[in-house]
N, C-alpha and C positions, 0 to 999 in steps of 0.2 A: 251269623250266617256261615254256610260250611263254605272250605276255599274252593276257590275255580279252577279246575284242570282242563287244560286242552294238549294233551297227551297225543291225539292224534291228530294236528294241528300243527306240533311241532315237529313231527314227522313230515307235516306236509310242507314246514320251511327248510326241511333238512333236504326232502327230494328234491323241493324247486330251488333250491340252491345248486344241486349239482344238475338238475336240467336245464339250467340256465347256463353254468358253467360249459357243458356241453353242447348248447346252440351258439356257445359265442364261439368255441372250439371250432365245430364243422362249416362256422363261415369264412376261418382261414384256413381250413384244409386246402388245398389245390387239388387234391384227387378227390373229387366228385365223380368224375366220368374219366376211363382205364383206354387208353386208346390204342389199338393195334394194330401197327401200319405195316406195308410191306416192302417200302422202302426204304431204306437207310442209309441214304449217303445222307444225311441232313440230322434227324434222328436215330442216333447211332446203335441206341436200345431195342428200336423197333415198337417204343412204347412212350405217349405222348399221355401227360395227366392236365384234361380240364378242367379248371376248375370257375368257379362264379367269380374270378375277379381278373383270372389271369387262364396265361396255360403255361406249361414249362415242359420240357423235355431234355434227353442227356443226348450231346452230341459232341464228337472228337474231332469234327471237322476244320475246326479254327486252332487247335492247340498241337501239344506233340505227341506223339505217339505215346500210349503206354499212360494217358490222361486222362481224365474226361472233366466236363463243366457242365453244369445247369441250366439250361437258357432260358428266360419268363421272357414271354411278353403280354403283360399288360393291358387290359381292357380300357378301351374308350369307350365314354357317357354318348360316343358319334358315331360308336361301330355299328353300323344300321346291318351285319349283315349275324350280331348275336340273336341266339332263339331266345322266344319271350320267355321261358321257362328260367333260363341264365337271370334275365331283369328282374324276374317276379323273384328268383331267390335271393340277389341284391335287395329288394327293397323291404321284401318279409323277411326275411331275420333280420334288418337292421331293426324293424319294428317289434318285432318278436323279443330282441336284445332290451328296447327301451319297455316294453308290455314287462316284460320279467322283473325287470330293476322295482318296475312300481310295485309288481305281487309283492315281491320281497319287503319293499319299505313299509307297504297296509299289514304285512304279519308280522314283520318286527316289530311292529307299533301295538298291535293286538297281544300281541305274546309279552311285551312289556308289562302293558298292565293289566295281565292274570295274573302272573307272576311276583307283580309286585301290590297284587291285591286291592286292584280298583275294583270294584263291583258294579260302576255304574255302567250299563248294557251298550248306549250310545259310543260310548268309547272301545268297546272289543269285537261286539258281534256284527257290524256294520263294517268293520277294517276285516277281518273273517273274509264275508261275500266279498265286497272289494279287490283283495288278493285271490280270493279264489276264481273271478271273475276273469282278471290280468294272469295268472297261471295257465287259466282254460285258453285265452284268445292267443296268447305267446303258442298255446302249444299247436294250436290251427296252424297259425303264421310259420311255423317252423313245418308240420306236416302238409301243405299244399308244396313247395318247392321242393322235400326230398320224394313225394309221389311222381311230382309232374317231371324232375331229373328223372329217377328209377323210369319209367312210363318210357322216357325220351330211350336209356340204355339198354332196356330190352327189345327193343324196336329197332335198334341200332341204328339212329336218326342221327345223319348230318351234320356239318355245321361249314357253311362256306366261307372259309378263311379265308382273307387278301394272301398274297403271295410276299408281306414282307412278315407271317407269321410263320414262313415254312411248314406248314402242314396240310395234310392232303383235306381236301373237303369230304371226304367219308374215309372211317376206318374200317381195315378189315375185319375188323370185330372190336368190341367195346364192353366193357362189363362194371359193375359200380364199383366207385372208391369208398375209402377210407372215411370221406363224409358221408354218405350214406347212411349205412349202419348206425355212425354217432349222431345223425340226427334223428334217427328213427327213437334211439333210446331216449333220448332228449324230450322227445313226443309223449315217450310211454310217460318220462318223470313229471313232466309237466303237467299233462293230466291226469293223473294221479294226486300229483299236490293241489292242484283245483279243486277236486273230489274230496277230498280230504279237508280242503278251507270252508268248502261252501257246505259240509254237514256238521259245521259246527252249530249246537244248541246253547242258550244261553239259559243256565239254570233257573227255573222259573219260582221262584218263592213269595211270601210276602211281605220281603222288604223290597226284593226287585220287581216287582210288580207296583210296588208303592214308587220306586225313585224311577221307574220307567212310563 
């Protein structure tokens, strides 16, 4: 029987490796959303980064002159006053993070034994879809939260902070961060690697037609 190649399969663990890499990336970025305030005695920068777990800003008000420090504060699972967009990107990329892990372990498993020249079908082209399946859903899960943020920044929508967050409840303006963009690329690799797993063909002959 001739060997098995999945040439483009392995490409497709090579994107969702770094698409995956890249959604775990943009769930700790903090600049999701670029904030631009008009007051600065508190925010010294004039510029406040929210992000899906936290917010932080640069402010010189507590230190000495000629200094500056970082301030986070930290999201509560109680803060009833974060927009659902903020929760839905909490809970879809942690999902997104676990949906990847499994694409990748159904194509490592697939890509094993090509490679190592198992022929029987049940064992490759099933782990294929499988992965390709978990590629596709991660990349959803990662694109409904940087739309519905992006959606939120172009609109320059709100967010009514308590007053031990120091920050104003709308900015002067706002524009996307740095997770953004990396989660958008993240989208494109992810589905792509889907795409790439779920056209795989399992060479059909008359021995594997016979052990299938």
């Amino acid at each position: 029987m001739p060997q098995l190649t999945s040439h483009l399969q392995l490409a497709a663990f090579a994107l969702g490796t770094i698409g995956w890499i890249l959604c775990t990336v943009s769930m700790g970025i903090v600049e999701w959303r670029v904030w631009h305030v008009d007051n600065t005695t508190v925010i010294s920068s004039g510029i406040a980064w929210v992000g899906i777990w936290k917010v932080c800003f640069i402010s010189y008000l507590y230190i000495s002159p000629g200094y500056r420090e970082q301030f986070c504060h930290k999201f509560s699972g109680y803060d009833s006053f974060i927009p659902h967009e903020i929760y839905a990107a909490q809970a879809l990329l942690l999902i997104a993070m676990f949906m990847g892990l499994l694409g990748l372990a159904a194509t490592i498993f697939a890509l094993r034994n090509v490679y190592m020249g198992v022929t029987h079908k049940p064992l490759i082209a099933p782990f294929f879809l499988v992965g390709g399946f978990f590629y596709i859903s991660a990349g959803v899960c990662v694109l409904i939260p940087v739309s519905w943020n992006f959606y939120s920044v172009t609109h320059n929508q709100s967010i009514a902070f308590p007053p031990s967050y120091y920050m104003p409840s709308s900015p002067a303006a706002q524009e996307a961060g740095a997770a953004i963009p990396v989660g958008i690329v993240a989208v494109i690799l992810l589905l792509l690697s889907g795409t790439f797993s779920l056209s795989y063909r399992f060479p059909m002959t008359a021995n594997t037609i016979m052990k299938s």
